[in-house]
N, C-alpha and C positions, 0 to 999 in steps of 0.2 A: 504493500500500500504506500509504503514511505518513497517508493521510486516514481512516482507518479504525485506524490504532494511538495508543494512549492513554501518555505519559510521565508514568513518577513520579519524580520530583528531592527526592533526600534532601538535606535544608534546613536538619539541625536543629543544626549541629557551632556548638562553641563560638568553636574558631579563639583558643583561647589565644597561639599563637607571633603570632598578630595584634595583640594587646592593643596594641600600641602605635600601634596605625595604626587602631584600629577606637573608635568612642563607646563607654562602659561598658556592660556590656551586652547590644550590635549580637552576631549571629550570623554567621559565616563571609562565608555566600555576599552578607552585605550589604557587602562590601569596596567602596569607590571603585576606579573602575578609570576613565579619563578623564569625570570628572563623574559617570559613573552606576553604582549599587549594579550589582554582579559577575550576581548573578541577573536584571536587566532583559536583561543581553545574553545571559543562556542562553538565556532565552525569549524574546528575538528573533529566537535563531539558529536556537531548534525552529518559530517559526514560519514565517520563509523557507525549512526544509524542508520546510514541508508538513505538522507537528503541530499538531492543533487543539481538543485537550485533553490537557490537564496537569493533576496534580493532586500540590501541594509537601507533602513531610512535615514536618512544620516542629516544633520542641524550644523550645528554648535561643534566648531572642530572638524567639521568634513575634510578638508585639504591636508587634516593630517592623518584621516581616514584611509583618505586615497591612498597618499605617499603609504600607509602600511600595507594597504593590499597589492601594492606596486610590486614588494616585494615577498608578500606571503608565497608559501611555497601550495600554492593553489592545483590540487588532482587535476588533471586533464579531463575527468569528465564532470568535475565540478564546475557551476555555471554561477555567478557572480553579480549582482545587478545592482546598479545604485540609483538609488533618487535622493536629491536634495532639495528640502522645501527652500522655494524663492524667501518668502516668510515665515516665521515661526505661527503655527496653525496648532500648536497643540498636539497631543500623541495620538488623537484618532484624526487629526490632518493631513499627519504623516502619513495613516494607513491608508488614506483617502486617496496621496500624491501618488503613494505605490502601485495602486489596484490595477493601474492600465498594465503592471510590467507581472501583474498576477495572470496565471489561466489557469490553475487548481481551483475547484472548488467543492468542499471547503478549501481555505489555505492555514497554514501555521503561524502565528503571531506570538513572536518574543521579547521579553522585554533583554536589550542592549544590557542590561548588567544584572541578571541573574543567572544561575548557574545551578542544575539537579540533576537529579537521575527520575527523570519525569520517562515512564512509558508511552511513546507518545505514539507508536501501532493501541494501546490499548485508549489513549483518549480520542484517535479519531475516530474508531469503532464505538464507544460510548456514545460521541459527536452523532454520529450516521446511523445509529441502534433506538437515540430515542427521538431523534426529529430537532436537534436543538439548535439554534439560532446562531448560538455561541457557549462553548465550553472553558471553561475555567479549571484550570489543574491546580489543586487544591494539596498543600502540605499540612501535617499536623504539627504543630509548634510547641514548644513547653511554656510561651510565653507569648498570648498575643497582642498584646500593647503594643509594641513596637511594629506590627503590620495592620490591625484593623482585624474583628472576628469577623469572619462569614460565616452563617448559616443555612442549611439546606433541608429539605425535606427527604421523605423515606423515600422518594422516588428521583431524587439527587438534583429536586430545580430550592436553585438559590431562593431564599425568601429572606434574606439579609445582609448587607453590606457594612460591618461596622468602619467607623472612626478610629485614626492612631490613636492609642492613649487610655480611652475609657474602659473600656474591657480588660482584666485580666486573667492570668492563667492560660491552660493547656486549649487549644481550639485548632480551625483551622483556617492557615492562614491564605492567599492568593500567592500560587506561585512564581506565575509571572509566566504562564505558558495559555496559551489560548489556541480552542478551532475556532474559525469562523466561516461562514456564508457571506460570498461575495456580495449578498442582496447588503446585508448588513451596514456596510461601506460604502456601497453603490447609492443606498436613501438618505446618507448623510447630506447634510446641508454645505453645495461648493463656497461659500462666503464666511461659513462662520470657523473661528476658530474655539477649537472641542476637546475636552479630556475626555481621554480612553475611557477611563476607570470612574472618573465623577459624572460625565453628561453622557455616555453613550451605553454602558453597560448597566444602570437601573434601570434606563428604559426599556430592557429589552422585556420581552413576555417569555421569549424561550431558552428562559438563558441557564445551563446550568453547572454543576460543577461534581470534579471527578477525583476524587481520589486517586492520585495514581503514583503518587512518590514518597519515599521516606524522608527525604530531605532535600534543603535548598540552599543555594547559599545568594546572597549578593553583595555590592562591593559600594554600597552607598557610604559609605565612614572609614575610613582608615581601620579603626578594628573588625571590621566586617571585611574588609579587605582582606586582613590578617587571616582571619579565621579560613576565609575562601582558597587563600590558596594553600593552606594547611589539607583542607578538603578535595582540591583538584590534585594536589600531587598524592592522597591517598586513592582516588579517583583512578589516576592515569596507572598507578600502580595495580589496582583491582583488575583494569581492562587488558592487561600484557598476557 
């Protein structure tokens, strides 16, 4: 299924709480993480599962985007695709900039600076099993303040979105992997600019969410950095 579905990796975040650890500049997902920028190893990891076109939405730091795919040491039958928003539109703008260089449907949306062991043959089959809009891959957290708790019903459609902060304790948090239906993107509004996660995914009606990883990491904080690439080199070591 994976050789026939298309990923888009949203690329384009600033990663302010990084400034200290990043070139002036650099955008998020270029973080060091043992030697190499954070994004070499997401697209390595979508390529030993099986994705063989990607296409990055890339913002804030594009031109140092480029220069590193210039040089990434990119499979021959790996296929590469960039857009950069003219303006900043927000992260469901970016999905909106991307859709023409999409033709999977559903397609893969990631976010630029997380990192799991998300099954993602099992969430698009969830995706296409129950008719869903948009799927949400979903970790369980020992601690969800720090991401926001979602809630789901027995039949796995979200009926809650919480806020960073209020909530605490073990839940589940958003992994930062998504299926989606090109319709989804296609009815967005071409004028407005739109969050992913605050203006486009409460609305949906079909939208639900899947358990499908044990963990996650991302690189928004320097300690989180930390942690990550403690987890990618136990990562790259599991998969040898």
């Amino acid at each position: 299924m994976l050789e026939s579905t298309e990923a888009v990796i949203l690329a384009g975040g600033q990663g302010t709480r990084l400034a200290p650890v990043l070139p002036q500049g650099w955008p998020k997902t270029l973080a060091p993480i043992l030697g190499t920028p954070f994004l070499g190893h997401l697209l390595d990891d979508l390529y030993r599962r099986g994705l063989r076109r990607v296409t990055l939405c890339l913002g804030h730091g594009a031109a140092h985007v480029e220069e590193f795919l210039a040089q990434y040491p990119c499979p021959t039958d790996l296929s590469i695709q960039v857009t950069v928003e003219p303006t900043p539109a927000g992260t469901a703008g970016a999905l909106r900039e991307a859709l023409a260089r999409v033709r999977s449907d559903p397609f893969l949306a990631l976010n630029g600076d997380t990192y799991s062991d998300i099954d993602l043959e099992e969430l698009m089959a969830s995706h296409l099993r129950l008719g869903a809009a948009v799927s949400i891959a979903l970790a369980p957290v020992a601690d969800v303040s720090g991401y926001g708790q979602i809630e789901v019903s027995a039949d796995g459609r979200i009926t809650q979105f919480g806020e960073k902060g209020p909530a605490r304790g073990r839940g589940l948090a958003n992994a930062g992997t998504y299926a989606i239906n090109r319709a989804v993107i296609a009815g967005l509004s071409p004028a407005s600019r739109l969050s992913w996660e605050r203006d486009v995914l409460p609305s949906q009606a079909a939208l639900y969410g899947f358990t499908c990883c044990r963990w996650f990491v991302d690189i928004g904080t320097p300690e989180s950095l930390r942690r990550a690439a403690e987890t990618i080199a136990q990562h790259a070591e599991s998969a040898r």
